[in-house]
C-alpha positions as CSV (number, residue, x, y, z in Angstrom):
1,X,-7.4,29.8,-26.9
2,X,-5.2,28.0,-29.7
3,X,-4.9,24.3,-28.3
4,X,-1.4,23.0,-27.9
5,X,-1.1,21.2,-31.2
6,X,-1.8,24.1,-33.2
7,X,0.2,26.0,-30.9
8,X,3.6,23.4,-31.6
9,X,2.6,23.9,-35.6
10,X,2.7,27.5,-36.2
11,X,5.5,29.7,-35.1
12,X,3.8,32.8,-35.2
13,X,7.1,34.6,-35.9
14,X,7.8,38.3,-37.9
15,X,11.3,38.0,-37.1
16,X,12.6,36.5,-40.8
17,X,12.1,33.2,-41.1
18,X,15.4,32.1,-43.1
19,X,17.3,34.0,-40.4
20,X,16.2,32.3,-37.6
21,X,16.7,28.9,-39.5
22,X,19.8,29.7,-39.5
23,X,20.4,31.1,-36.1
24,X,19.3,27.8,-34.7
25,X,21.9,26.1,-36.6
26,X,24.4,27.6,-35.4
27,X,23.0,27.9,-31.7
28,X,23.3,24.1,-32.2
29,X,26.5,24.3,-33.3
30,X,28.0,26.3,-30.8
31,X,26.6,24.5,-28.0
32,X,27.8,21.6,-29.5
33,X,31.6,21.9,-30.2
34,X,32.6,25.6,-30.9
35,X,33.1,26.8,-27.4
36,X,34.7,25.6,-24.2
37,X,33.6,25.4,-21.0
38,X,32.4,28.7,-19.7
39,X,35.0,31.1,-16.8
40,X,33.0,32.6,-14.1
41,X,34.0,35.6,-12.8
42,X,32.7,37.4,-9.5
43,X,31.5,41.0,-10.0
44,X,30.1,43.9,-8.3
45,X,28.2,47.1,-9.0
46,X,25.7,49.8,-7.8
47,X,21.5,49.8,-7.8
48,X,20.6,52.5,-6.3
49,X,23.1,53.1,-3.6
50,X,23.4,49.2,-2.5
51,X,25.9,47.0,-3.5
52,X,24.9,44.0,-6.0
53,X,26.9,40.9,-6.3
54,X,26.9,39.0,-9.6
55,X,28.3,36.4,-11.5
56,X,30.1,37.2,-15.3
57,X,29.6,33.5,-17.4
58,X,32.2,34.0,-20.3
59,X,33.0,31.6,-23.0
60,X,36.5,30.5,-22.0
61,X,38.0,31.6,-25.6
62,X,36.9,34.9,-25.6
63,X,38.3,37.4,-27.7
64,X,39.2,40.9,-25.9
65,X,39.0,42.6,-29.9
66,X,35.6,40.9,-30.4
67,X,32.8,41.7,-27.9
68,X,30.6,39.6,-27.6
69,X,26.8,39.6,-27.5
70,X,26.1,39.5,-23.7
71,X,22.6,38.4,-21.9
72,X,21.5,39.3,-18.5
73,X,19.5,36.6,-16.8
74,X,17.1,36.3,-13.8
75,X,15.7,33.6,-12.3
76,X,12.0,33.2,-10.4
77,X,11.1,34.7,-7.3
78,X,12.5,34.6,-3.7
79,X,15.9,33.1,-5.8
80,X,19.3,33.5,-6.3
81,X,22.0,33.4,-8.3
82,X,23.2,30.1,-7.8
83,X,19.9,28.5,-8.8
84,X,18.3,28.2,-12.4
85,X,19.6,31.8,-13.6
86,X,23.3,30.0,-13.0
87,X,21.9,27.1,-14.8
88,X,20.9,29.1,-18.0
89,X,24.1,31.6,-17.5
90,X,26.3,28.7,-18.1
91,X,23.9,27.5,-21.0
92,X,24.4,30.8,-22.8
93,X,28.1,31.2,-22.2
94,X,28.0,27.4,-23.7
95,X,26.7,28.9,-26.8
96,X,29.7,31.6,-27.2
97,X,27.3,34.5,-25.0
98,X,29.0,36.4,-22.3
99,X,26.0,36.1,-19.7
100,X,25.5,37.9,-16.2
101,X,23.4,36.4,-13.1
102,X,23.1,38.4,-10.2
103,X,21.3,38.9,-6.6
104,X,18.7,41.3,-6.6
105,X,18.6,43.7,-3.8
106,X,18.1,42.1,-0.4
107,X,18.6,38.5,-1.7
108,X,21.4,36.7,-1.6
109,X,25.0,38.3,-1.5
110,X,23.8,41.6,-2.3
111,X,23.1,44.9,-0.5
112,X,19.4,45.9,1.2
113,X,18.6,46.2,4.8
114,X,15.5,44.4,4.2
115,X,15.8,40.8,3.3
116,X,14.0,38.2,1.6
117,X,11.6,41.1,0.0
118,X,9.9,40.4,-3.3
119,X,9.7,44.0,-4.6
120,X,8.6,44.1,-8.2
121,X,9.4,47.8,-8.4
122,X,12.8,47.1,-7.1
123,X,13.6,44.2,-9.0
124,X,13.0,46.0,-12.3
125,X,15.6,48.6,-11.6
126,X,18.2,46.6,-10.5
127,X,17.4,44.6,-13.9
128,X,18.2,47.9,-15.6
129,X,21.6,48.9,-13.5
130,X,22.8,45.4,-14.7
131,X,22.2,45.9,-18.1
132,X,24.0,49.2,-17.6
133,X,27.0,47.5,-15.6
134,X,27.1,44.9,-18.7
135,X,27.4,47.3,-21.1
136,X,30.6,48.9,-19.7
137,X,32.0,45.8,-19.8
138,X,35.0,45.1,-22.3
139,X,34.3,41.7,-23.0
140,X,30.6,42.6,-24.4
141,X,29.3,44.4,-26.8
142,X,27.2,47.4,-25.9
143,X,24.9,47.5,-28.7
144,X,24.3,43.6,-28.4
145,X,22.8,42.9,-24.9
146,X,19.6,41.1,-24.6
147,X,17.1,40.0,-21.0
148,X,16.5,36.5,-20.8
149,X,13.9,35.9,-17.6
150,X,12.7,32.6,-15.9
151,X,9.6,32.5,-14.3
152,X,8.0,35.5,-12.0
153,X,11.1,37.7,-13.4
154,X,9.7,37.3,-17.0
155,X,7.4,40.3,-15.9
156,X,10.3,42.3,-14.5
157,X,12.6,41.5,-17.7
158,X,9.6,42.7,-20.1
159,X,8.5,45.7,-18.1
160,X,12.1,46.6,-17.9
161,X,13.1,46.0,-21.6
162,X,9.5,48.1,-22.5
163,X,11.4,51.5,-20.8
164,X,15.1,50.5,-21.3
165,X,16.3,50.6,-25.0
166,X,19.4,49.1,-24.0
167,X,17.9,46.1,-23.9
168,X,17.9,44.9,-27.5
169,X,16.1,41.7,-27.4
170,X,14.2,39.4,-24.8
171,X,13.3,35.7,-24.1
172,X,11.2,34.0,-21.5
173,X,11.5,30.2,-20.3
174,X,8.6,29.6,-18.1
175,X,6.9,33.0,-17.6
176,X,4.8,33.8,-15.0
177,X,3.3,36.4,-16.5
178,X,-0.4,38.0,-14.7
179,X,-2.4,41.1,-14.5
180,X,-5.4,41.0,-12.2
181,X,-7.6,38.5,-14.0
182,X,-4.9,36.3,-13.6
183,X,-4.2,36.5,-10.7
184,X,-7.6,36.3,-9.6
185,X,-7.7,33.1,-11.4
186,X,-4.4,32.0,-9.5
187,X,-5.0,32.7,-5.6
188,X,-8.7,32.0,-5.2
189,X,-10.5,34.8,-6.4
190,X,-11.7,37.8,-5.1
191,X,-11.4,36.1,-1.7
192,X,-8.3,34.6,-2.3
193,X,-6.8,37.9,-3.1
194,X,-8.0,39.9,-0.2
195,X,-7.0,37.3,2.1
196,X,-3.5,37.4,1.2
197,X,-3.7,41.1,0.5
198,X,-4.3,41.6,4.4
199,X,-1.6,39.2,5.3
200,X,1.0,41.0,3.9
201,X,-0.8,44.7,4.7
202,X,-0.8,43.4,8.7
203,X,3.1,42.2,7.7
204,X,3.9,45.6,6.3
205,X,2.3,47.2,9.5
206,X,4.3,45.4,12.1
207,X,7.4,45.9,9.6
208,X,6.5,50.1,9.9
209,X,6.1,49.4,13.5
210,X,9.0,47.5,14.9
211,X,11.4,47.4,12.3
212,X,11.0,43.8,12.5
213,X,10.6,41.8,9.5
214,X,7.8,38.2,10.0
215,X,9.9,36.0,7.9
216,X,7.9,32.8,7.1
217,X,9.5,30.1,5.1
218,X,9.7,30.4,1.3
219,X,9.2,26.8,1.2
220,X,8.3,23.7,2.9
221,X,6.7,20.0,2.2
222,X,5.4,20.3,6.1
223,X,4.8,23.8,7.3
224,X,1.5,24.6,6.2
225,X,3.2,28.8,6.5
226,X,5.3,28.5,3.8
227,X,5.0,31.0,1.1
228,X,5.2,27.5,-1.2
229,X,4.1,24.6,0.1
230,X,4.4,21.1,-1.2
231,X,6.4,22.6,-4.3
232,X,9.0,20.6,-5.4
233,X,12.5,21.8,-6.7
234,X,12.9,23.9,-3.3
235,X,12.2,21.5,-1.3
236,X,15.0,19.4,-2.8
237,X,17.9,19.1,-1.6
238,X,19.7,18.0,-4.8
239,X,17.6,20.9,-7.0
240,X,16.9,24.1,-5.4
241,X,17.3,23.8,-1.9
242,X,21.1,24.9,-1.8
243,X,23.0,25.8,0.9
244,X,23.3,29.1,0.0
245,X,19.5,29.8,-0.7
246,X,18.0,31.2,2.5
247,X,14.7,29.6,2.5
248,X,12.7,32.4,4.6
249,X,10.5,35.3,2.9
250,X,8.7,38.3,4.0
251,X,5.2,38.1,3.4
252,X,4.8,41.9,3.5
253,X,5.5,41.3,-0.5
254,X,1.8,40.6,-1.1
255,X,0.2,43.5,-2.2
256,X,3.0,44.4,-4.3
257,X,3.2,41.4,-6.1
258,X,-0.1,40.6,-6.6
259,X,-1.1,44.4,-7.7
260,X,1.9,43.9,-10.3
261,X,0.6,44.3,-14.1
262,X,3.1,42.2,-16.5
263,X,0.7,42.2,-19.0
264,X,0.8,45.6,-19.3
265,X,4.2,46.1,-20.5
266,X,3.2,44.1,-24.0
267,X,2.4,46.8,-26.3
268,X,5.3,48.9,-25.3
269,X,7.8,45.9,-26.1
270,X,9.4,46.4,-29.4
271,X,12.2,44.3,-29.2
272,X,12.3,41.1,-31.0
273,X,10.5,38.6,-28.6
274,X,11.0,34.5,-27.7
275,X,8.9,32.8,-25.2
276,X,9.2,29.4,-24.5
277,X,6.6,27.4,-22.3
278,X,4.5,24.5,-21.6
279,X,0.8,23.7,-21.4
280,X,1.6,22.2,-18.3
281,X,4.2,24.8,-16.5
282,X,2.3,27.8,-14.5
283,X,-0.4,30.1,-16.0
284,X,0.0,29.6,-19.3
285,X,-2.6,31.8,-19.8
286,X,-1.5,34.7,-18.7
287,X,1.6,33.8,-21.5
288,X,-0.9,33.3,-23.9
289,X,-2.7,37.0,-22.9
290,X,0.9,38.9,-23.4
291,X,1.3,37.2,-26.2
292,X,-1.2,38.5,-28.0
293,X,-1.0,41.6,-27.1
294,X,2.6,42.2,-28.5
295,X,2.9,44.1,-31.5
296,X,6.6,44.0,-32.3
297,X,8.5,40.7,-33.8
298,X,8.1,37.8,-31.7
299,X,7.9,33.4,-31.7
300,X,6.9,31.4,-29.3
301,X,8.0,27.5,-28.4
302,X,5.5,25.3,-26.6
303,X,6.8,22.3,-25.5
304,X,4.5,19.0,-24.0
305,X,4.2,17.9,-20.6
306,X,7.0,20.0,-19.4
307,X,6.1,21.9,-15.3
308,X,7.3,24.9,-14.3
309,X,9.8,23.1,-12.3
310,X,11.2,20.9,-15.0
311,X,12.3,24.5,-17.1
312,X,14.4,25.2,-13.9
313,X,17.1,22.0,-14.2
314,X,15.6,19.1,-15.8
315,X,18.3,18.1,-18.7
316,X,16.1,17.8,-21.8
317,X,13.7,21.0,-21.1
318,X,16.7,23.2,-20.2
319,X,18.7,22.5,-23.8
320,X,15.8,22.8,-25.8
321,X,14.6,26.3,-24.0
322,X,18.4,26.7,-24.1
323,X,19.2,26.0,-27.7
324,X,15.6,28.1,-29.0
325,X,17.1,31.3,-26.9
326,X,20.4,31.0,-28.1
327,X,18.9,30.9,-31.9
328,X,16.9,33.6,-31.1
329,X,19.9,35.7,-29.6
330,X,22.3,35.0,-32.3
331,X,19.1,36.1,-35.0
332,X,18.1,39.2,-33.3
333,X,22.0,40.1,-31.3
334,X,24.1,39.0,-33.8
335,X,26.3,35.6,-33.8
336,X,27.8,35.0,-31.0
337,X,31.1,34.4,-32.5
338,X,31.2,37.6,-34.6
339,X,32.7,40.8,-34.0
340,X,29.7,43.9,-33.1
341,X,29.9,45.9,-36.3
């Protein structure tokens, strides 16, 4: 594996080099001075029969004759909206893109009988009905909409975007990205993975059963049940833990999720590709394996001693993940203060 050093001195790009040169010029630009402070706007549409609730981040000078490129972001698992995707929403808009955050079924303000349910399969197709919504939109451009995913929805952002041509370009900050190596490498082996597989099989049971979800919390620096435990950022009240974040999760999700194959989707993503990360953050390896295993036009950004939990809201990490998506939106999408051809 390419150490970090070498990793920070070549791009590895086939997206055109004077392009993107130029792309992050004016992402700097724009972030800079060009564009006000971003309008949010509350919106609703359909996934599959249940109402989702999302948030529209649009550059306050928008244009309604020019569309804009627009970006559809999702934040890490057992989230909502008003966490880090708002964060990089309000980053993109910043940079002149029309950007849409959202609560995935069952989370947050949206539909879904069953709450607090990490449902990869699920996840991925309301992904999809958002990109659809956003592309009805008259403020975006249709031809112009890209996935930018934080964290565990990295996987469902590149899995959707590998079956979904509407999704013209991707970027990941932080990916958590694992097939079954890595996840065997991340929760204990073998072992480790049949443990938990069992706990959320006997979850699923009772569920089936009663009807009766055995929420546990997401997150805790004290109860040894929580889903994460010790983990910062949730477990702050100034970060993550927000009022409106309902800290509880069903651990029925763990079969699911850790049978999920992000890795997979690789050679079927032909979309031009960012991924920005940090030797440091989560299972860089697994970022490392999908890396390699693309075969369309991609770059990647490592950046030193940065966590997982720093790419969520830490100043300096944000604006440099921020201002390296925006150039690679404005290369691949078009400029955000253009007109869609």
């Amino acid at each position: 594996m390419p150490q970090p050093a070498a990793l920070r001195r070549q791009a590895k790009e086939t997206c055109n080099a004077e392009n993107l040169a130029l792309a992050a010029a004016t992402a700097v630009a724009l972030g800079s001075s060009a564009f006000a402070a971003p309008r949010v706007e509350r919106v609703t549409f359909a996934s599959h029969g249940e109402q989702i609730v999302g948030d529209l981040y649009l550059p306050e000078d928008l244009d309604p004759a020019r569309p804009r490129p627009a970006v559809v972001v999702t934040g890490a698992w057992m989230t909502i909206k008003e966490q880090m995707p708002a964060r990089y929403a309000r980053e993109m808009a910043d940079r002149g893109f029309a950007a849409l955050t959202f609560d995935f079924r069952g989370w947050g303000e949206s539909g879904g009988a069953r709450r607090q349910h990490e449902d990869p399969s699920a996840k991925i197709a309301d992904i999809e009905a958002a990109v659809a919504y956003l592309a009805n939109r008259p403020e975006t451009d249709k031809d112009r909409i890209g996935g930018l995913g934080i964290c565990a929805s990295s996987g469902y952002m590149v899995t959707a975007a590998a079956k979904d041509a509407a999704i013209k370009s991707v970027a990941l900050v932080a990916p958590w990205l694992h097939d079954a190596e890595v996840v065997e490498q991340t929760y204990g082996g073998k072992e480790g993975v049949a443990r938990l597989e069992a706990a959320g099989d006997a979850a699923e049971a009772a569920y089936r059963r009663t009807g009766k979800q055995a929420l546990l919390p997401a997150a805790s620096p004290t109860d040894e049940r929580a889903i994460m435990f010790k983990v910062p950022y949730y477990t702050e009240a100034d970060r993550g833990m927000i009022p409106l974040w309902r800290n509880e999760a069903d651990p029925a999700f763990w079969r699911g999720w850790l049978t999920f194959d992000a890795i997979r989707a690789a050679p079927r993503l032909h979309q031009p590709f960012l991924m920005v990360h940090s030797e440091a953050a989560a299972i860089p390896q697994g970022a490392h394996k999908f890396y390699a295993r693309l075969t369309g036009p991609k770059q990647e950004l490592w950046l030193d001693n940065v966590t997982q939990f720093d790419f969520y809201d830490r100043a300096a990490p944000v604006k440099a993940a921020s201002d390296a998506v925006a150039a690679h939106f404005s290369a691949t999408l078009g400029d955000a203060g253009e007109a869609g051809q």
